[in-house]
C-alpha positions in Angstrom: 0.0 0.0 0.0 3.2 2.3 1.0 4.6 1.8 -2.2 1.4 2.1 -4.1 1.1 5.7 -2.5 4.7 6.1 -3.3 4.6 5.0 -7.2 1.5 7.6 -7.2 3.2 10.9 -5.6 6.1 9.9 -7.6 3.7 10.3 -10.7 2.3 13.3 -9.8 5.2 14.7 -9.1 6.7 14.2 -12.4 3.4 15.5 -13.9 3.7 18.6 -11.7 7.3 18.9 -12.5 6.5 18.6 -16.5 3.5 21.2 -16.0 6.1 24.0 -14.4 8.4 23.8 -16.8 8.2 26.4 -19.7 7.1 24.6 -23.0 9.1 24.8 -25.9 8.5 27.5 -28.0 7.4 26.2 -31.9 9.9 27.4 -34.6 7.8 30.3 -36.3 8.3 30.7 -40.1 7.4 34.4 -42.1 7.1 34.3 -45.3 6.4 37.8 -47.9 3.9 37.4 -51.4 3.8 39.3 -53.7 0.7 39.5 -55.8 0.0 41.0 -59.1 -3.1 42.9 -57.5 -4.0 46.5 -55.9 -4.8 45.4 -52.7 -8.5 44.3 -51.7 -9.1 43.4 -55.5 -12.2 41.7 -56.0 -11.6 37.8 -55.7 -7.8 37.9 -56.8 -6.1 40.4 -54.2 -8.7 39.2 -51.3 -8.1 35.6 -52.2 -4.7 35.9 -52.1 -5.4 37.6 -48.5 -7.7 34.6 -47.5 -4.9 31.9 -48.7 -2.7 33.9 -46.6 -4.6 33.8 -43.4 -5.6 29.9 -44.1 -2.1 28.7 -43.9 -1.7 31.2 -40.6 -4.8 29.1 -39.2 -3.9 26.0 -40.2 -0.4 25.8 -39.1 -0.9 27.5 -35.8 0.9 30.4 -36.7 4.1 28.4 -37.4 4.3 29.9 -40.8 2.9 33.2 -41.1 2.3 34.6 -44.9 2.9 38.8 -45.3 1.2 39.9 -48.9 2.2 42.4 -50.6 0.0 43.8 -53.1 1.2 44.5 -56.9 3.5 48.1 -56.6 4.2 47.3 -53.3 7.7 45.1 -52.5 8.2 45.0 -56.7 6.4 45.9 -59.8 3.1 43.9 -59.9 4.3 42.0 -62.4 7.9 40.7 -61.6 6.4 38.2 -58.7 8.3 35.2 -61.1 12.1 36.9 -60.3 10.9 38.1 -57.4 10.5 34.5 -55.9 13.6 33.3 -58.5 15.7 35.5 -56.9 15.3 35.6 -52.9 13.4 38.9 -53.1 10.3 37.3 -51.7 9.1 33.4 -51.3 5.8 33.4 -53.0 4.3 35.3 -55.6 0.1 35.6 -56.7 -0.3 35.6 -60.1 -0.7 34.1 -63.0 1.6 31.6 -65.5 1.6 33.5 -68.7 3.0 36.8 -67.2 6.4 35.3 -67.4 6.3 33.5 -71.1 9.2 35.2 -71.9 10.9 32.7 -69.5 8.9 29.6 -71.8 6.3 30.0 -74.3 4.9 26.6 -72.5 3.8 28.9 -69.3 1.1 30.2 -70.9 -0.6 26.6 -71.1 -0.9 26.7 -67.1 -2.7 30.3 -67.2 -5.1 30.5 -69.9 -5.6 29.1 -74.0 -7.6 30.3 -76.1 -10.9 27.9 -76.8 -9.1 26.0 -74.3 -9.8 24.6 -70.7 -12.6 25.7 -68.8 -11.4 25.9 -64.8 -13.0 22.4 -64.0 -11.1 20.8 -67.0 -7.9 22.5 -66.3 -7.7 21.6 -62.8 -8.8 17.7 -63.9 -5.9 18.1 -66.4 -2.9 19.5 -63.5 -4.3 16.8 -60.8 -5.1 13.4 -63.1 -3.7 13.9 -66.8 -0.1 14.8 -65.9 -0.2 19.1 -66.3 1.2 19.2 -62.7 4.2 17.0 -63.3 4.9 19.1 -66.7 4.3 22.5 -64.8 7.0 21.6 -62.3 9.5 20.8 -65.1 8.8 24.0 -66.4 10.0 25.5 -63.4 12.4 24.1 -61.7 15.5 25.1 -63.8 14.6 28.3 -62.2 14.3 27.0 -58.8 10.2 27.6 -58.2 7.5 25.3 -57.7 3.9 26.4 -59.2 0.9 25.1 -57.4 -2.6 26.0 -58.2 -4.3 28.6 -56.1 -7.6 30.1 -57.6 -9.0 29.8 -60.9 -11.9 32.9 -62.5 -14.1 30.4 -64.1 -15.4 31.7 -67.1 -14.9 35.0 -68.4 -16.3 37.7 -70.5 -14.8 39.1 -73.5 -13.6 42.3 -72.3 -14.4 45.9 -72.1 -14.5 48.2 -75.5 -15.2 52.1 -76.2 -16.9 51.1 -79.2 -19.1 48.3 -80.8 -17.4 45.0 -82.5 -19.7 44.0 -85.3 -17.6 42.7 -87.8 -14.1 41.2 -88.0 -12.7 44.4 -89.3 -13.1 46.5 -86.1 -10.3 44.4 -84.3 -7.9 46.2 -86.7 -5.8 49.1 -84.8 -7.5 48.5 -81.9 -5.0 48.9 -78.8 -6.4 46.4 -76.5 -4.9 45.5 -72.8 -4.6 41.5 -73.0 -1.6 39.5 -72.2 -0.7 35.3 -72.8 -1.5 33.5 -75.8 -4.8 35.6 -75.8 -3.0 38.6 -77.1 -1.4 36.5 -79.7 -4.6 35.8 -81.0 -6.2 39.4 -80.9 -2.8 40.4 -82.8 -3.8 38.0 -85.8 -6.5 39.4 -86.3 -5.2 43.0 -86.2 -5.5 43.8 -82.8 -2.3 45.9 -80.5 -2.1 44.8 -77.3 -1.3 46.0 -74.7 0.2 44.7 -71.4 -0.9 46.0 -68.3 -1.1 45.0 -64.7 -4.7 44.8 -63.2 -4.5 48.4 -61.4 -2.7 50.2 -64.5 -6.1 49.6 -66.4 -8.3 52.1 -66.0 -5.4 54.9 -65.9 -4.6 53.8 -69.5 -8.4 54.1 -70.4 -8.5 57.4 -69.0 -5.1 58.6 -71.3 -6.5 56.8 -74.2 -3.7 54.3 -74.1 -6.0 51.1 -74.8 -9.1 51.0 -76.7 -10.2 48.2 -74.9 -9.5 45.9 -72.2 -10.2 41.9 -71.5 -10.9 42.7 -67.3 -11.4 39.6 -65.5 -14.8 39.4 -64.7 -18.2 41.7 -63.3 -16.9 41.5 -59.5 -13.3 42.1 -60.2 -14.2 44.8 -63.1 -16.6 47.1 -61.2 -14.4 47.3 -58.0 -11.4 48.6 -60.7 -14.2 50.3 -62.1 -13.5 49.5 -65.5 -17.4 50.8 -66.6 -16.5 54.6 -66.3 -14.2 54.3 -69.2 -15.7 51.8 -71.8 -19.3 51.1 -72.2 -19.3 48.0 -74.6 -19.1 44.6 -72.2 -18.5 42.0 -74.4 -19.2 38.3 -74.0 -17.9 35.1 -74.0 -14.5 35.7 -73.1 -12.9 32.7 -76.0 -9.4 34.5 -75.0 -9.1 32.8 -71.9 -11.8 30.7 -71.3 -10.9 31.0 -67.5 -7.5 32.1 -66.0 -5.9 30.1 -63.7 -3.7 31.6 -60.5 -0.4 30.8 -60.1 0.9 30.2 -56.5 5.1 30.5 -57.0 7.2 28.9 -53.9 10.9 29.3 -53.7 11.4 25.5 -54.0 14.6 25.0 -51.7 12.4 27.1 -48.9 9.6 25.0 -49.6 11.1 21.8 -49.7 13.0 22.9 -46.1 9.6 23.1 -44.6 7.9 20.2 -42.6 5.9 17.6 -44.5 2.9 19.4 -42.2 3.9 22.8 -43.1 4.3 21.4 -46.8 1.0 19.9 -46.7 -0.5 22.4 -45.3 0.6 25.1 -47.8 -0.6 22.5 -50.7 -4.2 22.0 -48.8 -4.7 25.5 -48.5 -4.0 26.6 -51.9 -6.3 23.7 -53.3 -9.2 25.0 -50.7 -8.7 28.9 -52.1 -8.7 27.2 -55.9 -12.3 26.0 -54.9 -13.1 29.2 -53.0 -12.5 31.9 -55.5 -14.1 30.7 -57.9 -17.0 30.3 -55.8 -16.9 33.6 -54.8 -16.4 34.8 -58.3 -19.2 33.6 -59.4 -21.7 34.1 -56.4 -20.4 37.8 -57.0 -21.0 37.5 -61.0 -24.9 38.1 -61.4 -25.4 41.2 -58.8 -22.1 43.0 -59.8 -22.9 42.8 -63.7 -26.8 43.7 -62.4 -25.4 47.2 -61.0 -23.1 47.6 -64.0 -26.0 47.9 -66.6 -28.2 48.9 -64.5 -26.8 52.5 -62.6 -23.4 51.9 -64.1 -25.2 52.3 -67.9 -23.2 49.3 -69.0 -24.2 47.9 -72.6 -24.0 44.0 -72.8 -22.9 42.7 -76.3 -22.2 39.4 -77.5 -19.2 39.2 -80.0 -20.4 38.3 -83.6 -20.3 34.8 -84.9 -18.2 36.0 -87.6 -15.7 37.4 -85.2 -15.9 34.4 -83.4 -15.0 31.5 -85.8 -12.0 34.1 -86.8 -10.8 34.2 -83.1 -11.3 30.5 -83.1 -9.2 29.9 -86.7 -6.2 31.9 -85.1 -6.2 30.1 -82.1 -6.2 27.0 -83.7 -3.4 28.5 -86.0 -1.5 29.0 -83.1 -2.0 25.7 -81.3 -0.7 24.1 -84.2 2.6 26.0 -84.3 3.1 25.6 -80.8 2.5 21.7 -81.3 5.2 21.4 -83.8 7.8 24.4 -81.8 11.2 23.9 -82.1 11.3 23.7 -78.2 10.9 20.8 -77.5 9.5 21.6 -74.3 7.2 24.1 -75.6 6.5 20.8 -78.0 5.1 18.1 -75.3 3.4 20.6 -73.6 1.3 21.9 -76.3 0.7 18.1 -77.1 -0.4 17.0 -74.1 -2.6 19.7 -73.4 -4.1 19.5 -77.3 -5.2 15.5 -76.0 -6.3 16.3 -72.8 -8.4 19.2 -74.0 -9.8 16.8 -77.0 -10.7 14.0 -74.3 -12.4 17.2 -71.5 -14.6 18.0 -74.0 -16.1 15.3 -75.0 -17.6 14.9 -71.6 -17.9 18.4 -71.2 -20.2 18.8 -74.3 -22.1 15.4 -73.0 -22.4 16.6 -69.4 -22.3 20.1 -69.0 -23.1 21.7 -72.3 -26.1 19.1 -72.2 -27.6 20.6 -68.9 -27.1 24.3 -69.9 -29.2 23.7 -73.2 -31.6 21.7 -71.1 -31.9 24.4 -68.8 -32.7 27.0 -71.3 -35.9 24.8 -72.9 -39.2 26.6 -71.6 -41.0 24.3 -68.8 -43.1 25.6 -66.1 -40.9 26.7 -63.2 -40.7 29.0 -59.8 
């Protein structure tokens, strides 16, 4: 009994003893990002804010994410070097505003009559885009991941009406990636601007027109008080996808938590913006034609099929680059994109038509 009692203030006393002692203090990691976005942007700069504070809450505060909005640490759109180079450890934005580095990096933002955000996520996760994306950039020591997609877009915003193919000619229009190629084609200028650096231009008369990124995003940069004409649907880039950019050898020094962690949260916010992009969509483009005085067009058939023949033109010249690279890429992605839509037109297309038929309804 003695040595029962013994054995149990013994315990306690090593419990008591454990309790006193200080605990160990968890290693706390800060990280900067730098975004392509004035800050508080509509769905791009407040989900890079919300990925942000995920990780922070996730982790427990042991890696702790400081944004810095486009203009900020660097010019909004360097975030590529700015990662490449030590400057900062992540960067918000999106692939194609580095294809100087690869013409193949404007596959993981946005094609033309490409990937629609569903199909480009199925693509990166199950058809190998991930693995092709991550040999893309390693020679320059980052490591893309996913973080936020548009869904799709409208067509853009333009001073005056398109109503044949022969308007696109001369007209300066802010567009960037293998969109702009194709606007060029067909006579086009463009133009490449960072998201805040829009309306300014509109206002000097620099750009005629201007792609935007979607009724939310495009009233809060209040892209309305310059052009009128809101053009839809947006072929250039059916949705854009956001590019999260790690400095690999700090991300691969992380934790496999941490690392997970950083993974979970960017797929989370992929799901979340678009969400909130599109719960946004129908009351933001509401005010826009209603006070805002915004005039709804949608882009001739003509002009269309002409978009669609110089994308296509383009596809194929990419698919046969002298890159080799730039080659599979294009490849892979022209298969992938042939086997989405086949279920895509089955599925998706099927339902939208469906929905459209006139049945009674509340």
């Amino acid at each position: 009994m003695r040595r029962r009692s013994f054995l149990g203030a013994a315990g306690a006393g090593v419990v008591a003893s454990a309790l006193s002692r200080p605990a160990i203090a968890q290693s706390r990691t800060e990280w900067r990002m730098v975004t392509a976005w004035p800050k508080d942007m509509p769905g791009l700069g407040t989900g890079a804010e919300r990925f942000a504070r995920r990780v922070g809450e996730m982790s427990g505060g042991r890696l702790v994410i400081r944004v810095h909005p486009g203009g900020d640490l660097i010019a909004p759109l360097q975030g590529f070097d700015a990662v490449a180079n030590g400057t900062a450890e992540m960067s918000h934005g999106i692939a194609y505003h580095h294809i100087e580095k690869s013409k193949a990096f404007a596959f993981f933002a946005a094609v033309p009559f490409g990937l629609t955000s569903e199909e480009h996520a199925a693509w990166l996760r199950h058809g190998g885009g991930q693995r092709l994306w991550d040999e893309l950039a390693e020679p320059f020591g980052v490591k893309p991941i996913l973080c936020g997609a548009t869904g799709a877009r409208m067509a853009g915003w333009f001073r005056k009406e398109i109503r044949k193919i022969d308007d696109l000619k001369g007209l300066r229009i802010r567009v960037a990636g293998l969109g702009a190629q194709m606007f060029e084609r067909l006579g086009a200028t463009s133009v490449r601007l960072p998201a805040g650096g829009i309306a300014d231009a509109f206002e000097s008369k620099a750009i005629d027109a201007a792609d935007g990124f979607g009724p939310a995003a495009d009233l809060g940069l209040e892209l309305h008080k310059s052009a009128r004409f809101y053009y839809w649907p947006g072929v250039h880039e059916p949705s854009i996808a956001v590019e999260l950019l790690v400095s690999k050898a700090k991300f691969d020094a992380l934790p496999a938590d941490l690392r997970a962690i950083v993974d979970t949260a960017a797929a989370a916010e992929n799901s979340e913006l678009v969400a909130e992009l599109v719960s946004r969509a129908g009351p933001a483009l509401q005010a826009l034609t209603g006070q805002g005085g915004v005039r709804t067009r949608q882009m001739p058939r003509d002009v269309l099929i002409a978009q669609g023949n110089a994308a296509g033109q383009i596809m194929r010249e990419l698919a046969e680059d002298p890159d080799p690279q730039v080659k599979k890429v294009a490849q892979v992605y022209l298969s992938q994109r042939r086997d989405l839509i086949a279920w895509t037109r089955t599925a998706e297309q099927g339902f939208a038509t469906a929905r459209e038929l006139k049945y009674v309804y509340p």
